[in-house]
FITI-126254 format. One line per field, with one value per residue (C-alpha): residue in one letter; chain; x negated, y, z. Coordinates in steps of 0.02 Angstrom, whole numbers, plus 50000, padded with zeros to 5 digits. Example, Ala and Ser with C-alpha at 12.3 -4.5 7.8 and 13.67 -1.06 7.14 Angstrom:
% residues 2
r: c(A / S)
c: c(A / A)
px: c(49385 / 49316)
py: c(49775 / 49947)
pz: c(50390 / 50357)
% end
This chain:
% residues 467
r: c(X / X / X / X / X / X / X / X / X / X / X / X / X / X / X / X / X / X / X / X / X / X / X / X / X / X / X / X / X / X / X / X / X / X / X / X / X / X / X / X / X / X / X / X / X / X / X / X / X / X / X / X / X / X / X / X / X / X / X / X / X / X / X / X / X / X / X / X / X / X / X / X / X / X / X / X / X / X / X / X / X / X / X / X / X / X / X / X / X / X / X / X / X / X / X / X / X / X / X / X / X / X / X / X / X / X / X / X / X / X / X / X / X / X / X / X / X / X / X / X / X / X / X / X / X / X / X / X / X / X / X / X / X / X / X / X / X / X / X / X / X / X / X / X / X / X / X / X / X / X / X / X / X / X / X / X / X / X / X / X / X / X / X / X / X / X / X / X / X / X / X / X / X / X / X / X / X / X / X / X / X / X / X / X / X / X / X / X / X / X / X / X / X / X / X / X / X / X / X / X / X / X / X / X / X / X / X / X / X / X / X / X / X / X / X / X / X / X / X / X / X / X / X / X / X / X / X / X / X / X / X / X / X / X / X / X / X / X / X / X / X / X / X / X / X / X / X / X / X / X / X / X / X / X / X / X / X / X / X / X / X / X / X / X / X / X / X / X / X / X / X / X / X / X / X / X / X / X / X / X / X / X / X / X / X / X / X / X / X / X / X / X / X / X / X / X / X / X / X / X / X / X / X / X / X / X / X / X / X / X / X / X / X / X / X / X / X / X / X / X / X / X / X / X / X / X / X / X / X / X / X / X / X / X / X / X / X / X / X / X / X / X / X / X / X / X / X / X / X / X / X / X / X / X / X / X / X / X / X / X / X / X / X / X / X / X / X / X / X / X / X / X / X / X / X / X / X / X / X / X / X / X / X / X / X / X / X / X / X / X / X / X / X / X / X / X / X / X / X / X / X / X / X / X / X / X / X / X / X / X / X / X / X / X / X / X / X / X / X / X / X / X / X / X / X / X / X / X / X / X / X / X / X / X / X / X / X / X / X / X / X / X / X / X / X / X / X / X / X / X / X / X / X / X / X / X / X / X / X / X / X / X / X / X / X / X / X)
c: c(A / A / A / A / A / A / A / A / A / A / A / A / A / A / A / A / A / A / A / A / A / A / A / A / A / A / A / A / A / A / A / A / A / A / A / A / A / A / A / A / A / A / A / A / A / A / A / A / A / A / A / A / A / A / A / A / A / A / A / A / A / A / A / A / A / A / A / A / A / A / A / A / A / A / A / A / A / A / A / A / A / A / A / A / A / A / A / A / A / A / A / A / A / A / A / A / A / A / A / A / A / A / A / A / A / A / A / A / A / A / A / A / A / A / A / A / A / A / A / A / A / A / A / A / A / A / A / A / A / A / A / A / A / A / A / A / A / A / A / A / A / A / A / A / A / A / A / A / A / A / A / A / A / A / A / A / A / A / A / A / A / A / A / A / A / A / A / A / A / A / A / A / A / A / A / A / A / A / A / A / A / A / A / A / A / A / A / A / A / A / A / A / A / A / A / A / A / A / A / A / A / A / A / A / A / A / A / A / A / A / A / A / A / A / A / A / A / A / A / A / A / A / A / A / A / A / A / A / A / A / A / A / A / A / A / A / A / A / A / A / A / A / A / A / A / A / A / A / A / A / A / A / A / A / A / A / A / A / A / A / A / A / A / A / A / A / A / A / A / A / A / A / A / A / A / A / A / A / A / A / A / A / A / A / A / A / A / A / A / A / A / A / A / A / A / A / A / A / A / A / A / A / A / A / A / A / A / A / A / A / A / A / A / A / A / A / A / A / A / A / A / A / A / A / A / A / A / A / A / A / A / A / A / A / A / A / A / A / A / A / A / A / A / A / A / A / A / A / A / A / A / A / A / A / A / A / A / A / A / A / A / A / A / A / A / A / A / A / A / A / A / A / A / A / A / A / A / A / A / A / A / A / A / A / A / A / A / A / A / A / A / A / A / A / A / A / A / A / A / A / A / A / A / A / A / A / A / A / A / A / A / A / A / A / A / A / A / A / A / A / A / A / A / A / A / A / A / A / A / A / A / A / A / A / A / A / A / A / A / A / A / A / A / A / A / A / A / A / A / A / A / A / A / A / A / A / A / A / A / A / A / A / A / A / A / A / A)
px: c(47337 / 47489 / 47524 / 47705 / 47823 / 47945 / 48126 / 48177 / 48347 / 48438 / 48493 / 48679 / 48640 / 48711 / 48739 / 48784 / 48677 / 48738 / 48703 / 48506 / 48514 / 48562 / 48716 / 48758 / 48899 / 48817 / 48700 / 48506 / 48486 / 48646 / 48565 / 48429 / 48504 / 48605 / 48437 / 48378 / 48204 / 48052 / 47937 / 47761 / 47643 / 47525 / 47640 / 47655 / 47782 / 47724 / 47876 / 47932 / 47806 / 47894 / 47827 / 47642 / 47582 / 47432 / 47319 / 47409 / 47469 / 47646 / 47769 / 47914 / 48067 / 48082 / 48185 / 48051 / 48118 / 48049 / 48122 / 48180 / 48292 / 48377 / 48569 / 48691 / 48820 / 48961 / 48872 / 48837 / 49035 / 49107 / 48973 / 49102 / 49134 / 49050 / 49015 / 49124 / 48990 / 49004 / 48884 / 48716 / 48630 / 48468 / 48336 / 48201 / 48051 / 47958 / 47795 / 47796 / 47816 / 47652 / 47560 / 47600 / 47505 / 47563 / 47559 / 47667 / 47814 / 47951 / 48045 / 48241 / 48288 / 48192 / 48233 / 48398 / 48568 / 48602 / 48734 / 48629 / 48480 / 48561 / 48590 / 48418 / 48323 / 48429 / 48369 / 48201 / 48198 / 48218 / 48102 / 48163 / 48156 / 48156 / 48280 / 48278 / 48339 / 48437 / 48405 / 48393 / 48527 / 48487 / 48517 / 48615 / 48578 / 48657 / 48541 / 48379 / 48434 / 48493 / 48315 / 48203 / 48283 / 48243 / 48067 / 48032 / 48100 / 48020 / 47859 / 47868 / 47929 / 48090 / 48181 / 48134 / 48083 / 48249 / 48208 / 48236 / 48423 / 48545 / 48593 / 48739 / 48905 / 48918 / 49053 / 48964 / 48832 / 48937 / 49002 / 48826 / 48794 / 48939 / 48898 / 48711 / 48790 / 48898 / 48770 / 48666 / 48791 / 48845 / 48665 / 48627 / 48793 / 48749 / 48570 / 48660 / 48778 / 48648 / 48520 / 48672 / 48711 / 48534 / 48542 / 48691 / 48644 / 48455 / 48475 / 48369 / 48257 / 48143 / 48267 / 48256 / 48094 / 48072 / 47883 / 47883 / 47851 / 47953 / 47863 / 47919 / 47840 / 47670 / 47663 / 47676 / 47524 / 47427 / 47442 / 47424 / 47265 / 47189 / 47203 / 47131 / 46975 / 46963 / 46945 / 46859 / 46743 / 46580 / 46563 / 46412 / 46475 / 46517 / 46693 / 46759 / 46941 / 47070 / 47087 / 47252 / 47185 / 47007 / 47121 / 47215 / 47051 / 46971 / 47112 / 47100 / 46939 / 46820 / 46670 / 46700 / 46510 / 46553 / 46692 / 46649 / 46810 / 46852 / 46919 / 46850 / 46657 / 46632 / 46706 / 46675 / 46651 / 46462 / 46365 / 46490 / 46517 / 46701 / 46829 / 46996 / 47081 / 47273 / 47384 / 47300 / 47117 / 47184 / 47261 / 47105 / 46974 / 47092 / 47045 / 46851 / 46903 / 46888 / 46789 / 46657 / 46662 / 46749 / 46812 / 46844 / 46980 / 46954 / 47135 / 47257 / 47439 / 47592 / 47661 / 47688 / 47622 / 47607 / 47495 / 47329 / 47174 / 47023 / 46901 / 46703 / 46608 / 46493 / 46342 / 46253 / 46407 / 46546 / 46462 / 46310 / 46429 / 46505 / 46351 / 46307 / 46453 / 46472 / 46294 / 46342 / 46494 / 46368 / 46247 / 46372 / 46438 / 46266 / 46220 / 46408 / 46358 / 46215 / 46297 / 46437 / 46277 / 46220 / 46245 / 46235 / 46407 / 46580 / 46718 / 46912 / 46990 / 47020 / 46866 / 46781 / 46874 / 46817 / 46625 / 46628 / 46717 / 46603 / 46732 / 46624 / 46520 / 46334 / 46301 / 46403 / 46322 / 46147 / 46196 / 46282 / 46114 / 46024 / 46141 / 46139 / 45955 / 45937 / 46122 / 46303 / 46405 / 46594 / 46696 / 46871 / 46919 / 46856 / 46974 / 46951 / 47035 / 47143 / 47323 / 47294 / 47091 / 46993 / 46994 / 46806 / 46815 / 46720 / 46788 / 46676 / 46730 / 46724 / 46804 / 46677 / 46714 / 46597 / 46542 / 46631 / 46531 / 46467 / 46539 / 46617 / 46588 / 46413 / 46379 / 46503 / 46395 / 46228 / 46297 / 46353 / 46183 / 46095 / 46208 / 46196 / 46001 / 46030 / 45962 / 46052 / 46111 / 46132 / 46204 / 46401 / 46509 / 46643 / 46581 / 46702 / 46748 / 46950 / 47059 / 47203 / 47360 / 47272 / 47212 / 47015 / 46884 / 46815 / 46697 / 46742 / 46644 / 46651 / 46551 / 46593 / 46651 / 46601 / 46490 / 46316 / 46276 / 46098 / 46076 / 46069 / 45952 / 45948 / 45893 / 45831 / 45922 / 46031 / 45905 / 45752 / 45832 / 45905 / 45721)
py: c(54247 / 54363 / 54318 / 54270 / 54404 / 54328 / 54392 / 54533 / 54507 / 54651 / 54804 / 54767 / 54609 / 54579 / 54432 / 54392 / 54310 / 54132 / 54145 / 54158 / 53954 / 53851 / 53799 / 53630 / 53581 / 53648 / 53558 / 53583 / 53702 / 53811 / 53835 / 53897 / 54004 / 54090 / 54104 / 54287 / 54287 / 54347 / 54474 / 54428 / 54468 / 54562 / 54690 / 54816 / 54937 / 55105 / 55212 / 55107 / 55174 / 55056 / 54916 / 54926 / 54913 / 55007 / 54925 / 54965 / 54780 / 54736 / 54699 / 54562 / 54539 / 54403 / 54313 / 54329 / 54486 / 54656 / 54812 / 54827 / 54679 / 54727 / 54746 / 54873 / 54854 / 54854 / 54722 / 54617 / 54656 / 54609 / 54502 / 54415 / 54580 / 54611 / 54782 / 54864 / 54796 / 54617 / 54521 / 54463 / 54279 / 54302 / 54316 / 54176 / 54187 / 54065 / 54051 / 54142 / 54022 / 54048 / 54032 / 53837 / 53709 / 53637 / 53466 / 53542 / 53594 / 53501 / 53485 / 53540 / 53371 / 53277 / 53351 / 53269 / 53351 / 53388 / 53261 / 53131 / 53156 / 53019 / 52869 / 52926 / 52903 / 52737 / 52667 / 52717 / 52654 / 52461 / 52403 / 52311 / 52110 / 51979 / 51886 / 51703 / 51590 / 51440 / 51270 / 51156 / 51026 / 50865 / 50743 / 50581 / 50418 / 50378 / 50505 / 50446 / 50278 / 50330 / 50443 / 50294 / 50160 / 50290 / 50339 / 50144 / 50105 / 50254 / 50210 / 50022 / 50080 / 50008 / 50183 / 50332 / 50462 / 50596 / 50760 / 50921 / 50957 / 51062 / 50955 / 50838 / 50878 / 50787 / 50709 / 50638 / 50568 / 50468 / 50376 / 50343 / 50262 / 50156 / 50118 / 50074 / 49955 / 49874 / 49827 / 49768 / 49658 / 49598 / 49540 / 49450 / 49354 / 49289 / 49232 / 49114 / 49079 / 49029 / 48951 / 48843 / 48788 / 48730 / 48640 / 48553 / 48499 / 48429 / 48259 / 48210 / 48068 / 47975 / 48015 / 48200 / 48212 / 48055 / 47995 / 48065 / 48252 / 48292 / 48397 / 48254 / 48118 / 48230 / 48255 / 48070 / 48045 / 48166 / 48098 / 47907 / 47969 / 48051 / 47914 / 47797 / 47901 / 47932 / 47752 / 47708 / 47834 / 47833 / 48000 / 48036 / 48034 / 48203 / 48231 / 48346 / 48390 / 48539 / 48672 / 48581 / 48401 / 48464 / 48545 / 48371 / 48270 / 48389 / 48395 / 48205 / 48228 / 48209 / 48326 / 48488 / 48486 / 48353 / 48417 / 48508 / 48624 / 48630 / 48810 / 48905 / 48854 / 48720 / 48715 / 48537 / 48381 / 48370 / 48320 / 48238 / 48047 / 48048 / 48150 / 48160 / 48181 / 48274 / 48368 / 48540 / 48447 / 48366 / 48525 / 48628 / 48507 / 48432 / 48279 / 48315 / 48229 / 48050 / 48072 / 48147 / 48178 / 48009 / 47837 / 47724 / 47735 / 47679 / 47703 / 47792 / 47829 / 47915 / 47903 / 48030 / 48216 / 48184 / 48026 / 48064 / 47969 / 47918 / 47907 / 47887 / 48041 / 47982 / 48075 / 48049 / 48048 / 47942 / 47836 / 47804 / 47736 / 47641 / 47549 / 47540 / 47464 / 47333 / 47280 / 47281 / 47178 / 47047 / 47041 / 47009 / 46863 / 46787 / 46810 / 46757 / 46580 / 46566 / 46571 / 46459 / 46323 / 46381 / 46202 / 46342 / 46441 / 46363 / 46463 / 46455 / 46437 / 46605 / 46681 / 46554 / 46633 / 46781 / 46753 / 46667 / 46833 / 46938 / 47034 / 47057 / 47201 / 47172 / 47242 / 47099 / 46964 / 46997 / 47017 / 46830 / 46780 / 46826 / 46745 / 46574 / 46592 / 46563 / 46476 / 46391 / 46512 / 46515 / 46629 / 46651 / 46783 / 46943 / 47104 / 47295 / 47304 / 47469 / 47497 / 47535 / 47506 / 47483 / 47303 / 47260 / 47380 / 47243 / 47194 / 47279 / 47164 / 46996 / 46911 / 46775 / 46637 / 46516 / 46337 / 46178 / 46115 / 46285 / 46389 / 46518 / 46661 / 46649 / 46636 / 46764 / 46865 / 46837 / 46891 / 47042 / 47086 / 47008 / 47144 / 47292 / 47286 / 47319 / 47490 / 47569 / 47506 / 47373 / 47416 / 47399 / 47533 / 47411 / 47245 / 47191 / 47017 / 46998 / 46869 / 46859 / 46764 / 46584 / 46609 / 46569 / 46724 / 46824 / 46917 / 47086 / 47161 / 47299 / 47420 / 47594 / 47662 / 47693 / 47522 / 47581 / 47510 / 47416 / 47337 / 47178 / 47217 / 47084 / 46913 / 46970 / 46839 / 46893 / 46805 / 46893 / 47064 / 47057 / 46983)
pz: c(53182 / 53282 / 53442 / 53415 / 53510 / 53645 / 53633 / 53786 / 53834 / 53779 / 53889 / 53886 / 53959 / 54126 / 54222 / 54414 / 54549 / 54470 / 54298 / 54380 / 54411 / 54245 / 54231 / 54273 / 54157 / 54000 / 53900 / 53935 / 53766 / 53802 / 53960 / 53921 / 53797 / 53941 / 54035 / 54018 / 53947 / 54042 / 53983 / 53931 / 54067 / 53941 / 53868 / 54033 / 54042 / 54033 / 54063 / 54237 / 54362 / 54493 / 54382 / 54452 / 54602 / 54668 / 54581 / 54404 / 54401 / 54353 / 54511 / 54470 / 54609 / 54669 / 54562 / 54421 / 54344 / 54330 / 54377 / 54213 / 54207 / 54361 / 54283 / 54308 / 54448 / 54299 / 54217 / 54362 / 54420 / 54246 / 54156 / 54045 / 53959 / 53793 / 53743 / 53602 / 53483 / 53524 / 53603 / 53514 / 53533 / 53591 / 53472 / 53476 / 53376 / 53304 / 53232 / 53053 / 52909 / 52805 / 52985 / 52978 / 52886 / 52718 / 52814 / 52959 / 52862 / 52849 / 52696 / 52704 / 52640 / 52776 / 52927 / 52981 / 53017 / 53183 / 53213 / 53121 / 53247 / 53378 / 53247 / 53167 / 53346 / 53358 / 53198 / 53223 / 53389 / 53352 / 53232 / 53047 / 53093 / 52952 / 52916 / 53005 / 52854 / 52902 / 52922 / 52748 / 52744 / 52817 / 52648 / 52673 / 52698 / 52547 / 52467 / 52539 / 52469 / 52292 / 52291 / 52355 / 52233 / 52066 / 52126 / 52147 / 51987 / 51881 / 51942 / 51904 / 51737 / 51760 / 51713 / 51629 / 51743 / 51743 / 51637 / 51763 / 51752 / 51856 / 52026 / 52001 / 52095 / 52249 / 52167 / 52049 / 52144 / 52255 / 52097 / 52041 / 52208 / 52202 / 52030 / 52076 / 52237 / 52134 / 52011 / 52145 / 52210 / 52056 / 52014 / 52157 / 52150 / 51974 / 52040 / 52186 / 52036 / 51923 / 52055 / 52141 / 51943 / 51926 / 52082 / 52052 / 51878 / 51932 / 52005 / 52163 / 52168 / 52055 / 51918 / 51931 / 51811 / 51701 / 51761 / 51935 / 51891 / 52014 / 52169 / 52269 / 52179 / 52145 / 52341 / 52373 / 52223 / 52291 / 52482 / 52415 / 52311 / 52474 / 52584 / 52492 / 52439 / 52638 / 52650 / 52512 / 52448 / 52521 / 52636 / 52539 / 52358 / 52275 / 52232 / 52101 / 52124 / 52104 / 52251 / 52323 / 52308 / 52387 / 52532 / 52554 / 52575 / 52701 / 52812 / 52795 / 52867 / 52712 / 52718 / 52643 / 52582 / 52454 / 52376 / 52234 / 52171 / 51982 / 51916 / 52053 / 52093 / 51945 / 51769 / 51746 / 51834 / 51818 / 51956 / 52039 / 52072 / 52058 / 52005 / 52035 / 51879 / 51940 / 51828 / 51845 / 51814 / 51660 / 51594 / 51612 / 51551 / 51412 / 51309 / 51371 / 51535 / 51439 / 51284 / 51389 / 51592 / 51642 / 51555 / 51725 / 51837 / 52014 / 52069 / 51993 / 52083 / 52028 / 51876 / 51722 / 51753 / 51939 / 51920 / 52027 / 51947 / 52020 / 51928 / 51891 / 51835 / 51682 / 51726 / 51585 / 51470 / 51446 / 51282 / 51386 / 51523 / 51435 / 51378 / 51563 / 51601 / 51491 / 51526 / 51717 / 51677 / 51596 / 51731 / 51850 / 51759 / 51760 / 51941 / 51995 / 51888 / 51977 / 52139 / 52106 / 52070 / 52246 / 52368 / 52514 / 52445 / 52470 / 52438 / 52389 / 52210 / 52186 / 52246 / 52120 / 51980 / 52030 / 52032 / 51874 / 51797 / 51869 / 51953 / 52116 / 52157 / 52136 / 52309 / 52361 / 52268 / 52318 / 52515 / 52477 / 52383 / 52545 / 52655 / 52560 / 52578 / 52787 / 52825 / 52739 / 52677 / 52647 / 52553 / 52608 / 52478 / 52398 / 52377 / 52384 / 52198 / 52189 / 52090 / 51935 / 51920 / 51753 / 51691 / 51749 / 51893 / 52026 / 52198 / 52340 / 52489 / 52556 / 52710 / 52778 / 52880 / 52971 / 52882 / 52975 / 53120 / 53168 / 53331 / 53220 / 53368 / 53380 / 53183 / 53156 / 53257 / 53190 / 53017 / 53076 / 53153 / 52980 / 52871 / 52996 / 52963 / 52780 / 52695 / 52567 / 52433 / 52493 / 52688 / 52701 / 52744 / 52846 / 52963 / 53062 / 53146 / 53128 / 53168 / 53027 / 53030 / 52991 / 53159 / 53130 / 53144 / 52994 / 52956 / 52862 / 52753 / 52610 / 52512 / 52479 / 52302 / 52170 / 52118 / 52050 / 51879 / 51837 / 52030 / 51959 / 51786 / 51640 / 51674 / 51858 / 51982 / 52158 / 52276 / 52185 / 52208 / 52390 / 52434)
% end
């Protein structure tokens, strides 16, 4: 490649002493234009022989030009005067065309105007930023509420879910809401309407549902029927009931061991020794509660759909109890004979009635058998019958009293020891000495429901079984 030549400031050139340093006010490239250019250092000047020294090297004054840039005195005294020709730029040269790479060359349209250049540089300069976007809109409440109410009702299939559609006008929206607070309101006003209607038109009391179904009257059953199976039901007897009634007896303190639960652990009564028949049992087990699981009622309270039954599971079916029954009815007419014959026995008018009608448990009549046998015995009166019992349902207790001429305290006592020595069957669940209004001591004693059938057996006597 040719060493590119450097432009020689022309002969007519001629500036003074100042135009040596660049001017100040002018801009850096004007400057340098009014610079006189130096001569390469490998082109010598063979005409000047001032130009070398001895050695044949080039000698430069000392303001960096050579002896032939040293100007004439008329150019250095006028050196704003152009020759008649005009004065000529300098000539710059620049490295030939074809001597630059393809990649080097800059295209006419790309390379900027000169003006341009500054706003070019500028835009360059600062890089291209995205654009931040702007915060959503915050929705309103009334929005939030309107959206939360349609979700809740489209997915409880309330509403059909809303087909995509352009966005309603504000406008229209608020209307909706009104509309949808209005129906709201309107609603709940006609439920106090209709539930203050109903309440007005339902009397109170007894009279509110003809046969106590009212939730009053089934409460008091249900409470009434508890207590007395508390009291009366021996704590080792199973007892079927219905989840709320089994809840009622053990928080009356009945063992939750024996209470078997109907609809939940047991579908029927079996293997139970009573049941208590309520509303809910008698719905579920239907006319098979008393053509097959249970014919006797031990107690029954309430009245109409909240009467609470108690009542005696038939085991081995309700024909076969039946039969049992009866026959235990029988034998306890006998043995009741036998002890009104008994010169040992005493006892009042009614309580005579009552033997002779066999209305008193066999567990009773024995333990009287056996008493007769060692000592006088008087009967003051026999109870333990419950509201609306079976006809033939027997009386399980007995008040005692001691035989004239006796000192009632101590004989009072030695009964109680006598019975408190009894095994099962046959040992009472209450003993007690009382002292009621007539003012003379008792003895108090009673037998746990329900009364077990065949104690006596046909043609067997009291005094042979208790001995």
């Amino acid at each position: 490649m040719a060493e590119p030549s450097r432009a020689r400031p022309p002969e007519w050139w001629a500036g003074s002493d100042d135009d040596s340093e660049p001017d100040r006010d002018k801009p850096n490239g004007l400057a340098a234009l009014d610079r006189p250019m130096e001569p390469d250092g490998d082109e010598p000047d063979g005409d000047d022989p001032n130009s070398e020294d001895a050695n044949g090297e080039d000698v430069d004054s000392p303001d960096g030009r050579g002896a032939d840039d040293e100007p004439d005195r008329d150019e250095r005294d006028h050196p704003g005067e152009p020759d008649a020709a005009g004065p000529r730029p300098p000539e710059v040269d620049h490295p030939a065309e074809a001597d630059q790479p393809e990649a080097a060359r800059p295209a006419e349209a790309d390379r900027p105007a000169e003006a341009d250049r500054p706003a070019e540089a500028a835009r360059l300069a600062v890089p291209d930023r995205p654009p931040v976007p702007d915060d959503p809109p915050v929705p309103s409440w009334g929005a939030v509420l309107a959206t939360t109410l349609r979700l809740w009702l489209e997915r409880r299939g309330l509403r059909k879910p809303a087909s995509p559609a352009p966005a309603a006008k504000p406008g229209w929206r608020k209307l909706g809401m009104a509309g949808l607070v209005l129906v709201l309101f309107a609603a709940g006003a006609l439920t106090i309407a209709v539930i203050r209607h109903t309440s007005a038109a339902a009397p109170s009391g007894p009279a509110a549902a003809p046969g106590g179904g009212s939730l009053r009257s089934a409460t008091a059953a249900r409470d009434d029927a508890a207590s007395w199976i508390v009291q009366q039901v021996s704590r080792g007897a199973i007892v079927a009931c219905d989840p709320v009634m089994c809840a009622v007896l053990q928080a009356r303190g009945f063992p939750a061991g024996n209470l078997l639960i109907l609809g939940s652990s047991a579908a029927d009564p079996l293997g139970s020794a009573v049941v208590v028949a309520t509303a809910a049992v008698r719905s579920q087990l239907g006319s098979r509660l008393t053509s097959e699981y249970a014919t006797t009622v031990l107690a029954s309270f309430g009245s109409g759909t909240a009467r609470v039954d108690v009542m005696v599971t038939a085991t081995e079916g309700a024909a076969a109890y039946q039969r049992a029954f009866a026959a235990d009815l029988q034998d306890r007419r006998v043995t009741g004979a036998q002890l009104l014959r008994n010169a040992h026995i005493k006892c009042a008018a009614p309580a005579h009635h009552e033997l002779a009608g066999g209305r008193v448990d066999p567990r009773l009549l024995i333990t009287l058998a056996a008493l007769a046998a060692h000592d006088q015995v008087r009967i003051v009166a026999f109870g333990g019958g419950a509201p609306g019992a079976s006809p033939g349902v027997p009386l399980r207790t007995a008040d005692l009293a001691a035989p004239p001429g006796v000192k009632g305290s101590s004989y009072l006592l030695s009964v109680r020891a006598f019975l408190r020595a009894q095994r099962a069957p046959y040992l009472a669940s209450t003993i007690s000495i009382t002292r009621p209004a007539s003012g003379r001591p008792v003895l108090h004693v009673g037998f746990a429901a329900p009364s077990p059938l065949g104690l006596l057996g046909s043609g067997t006597s009291a005094a042979s079984k208790q001995s």
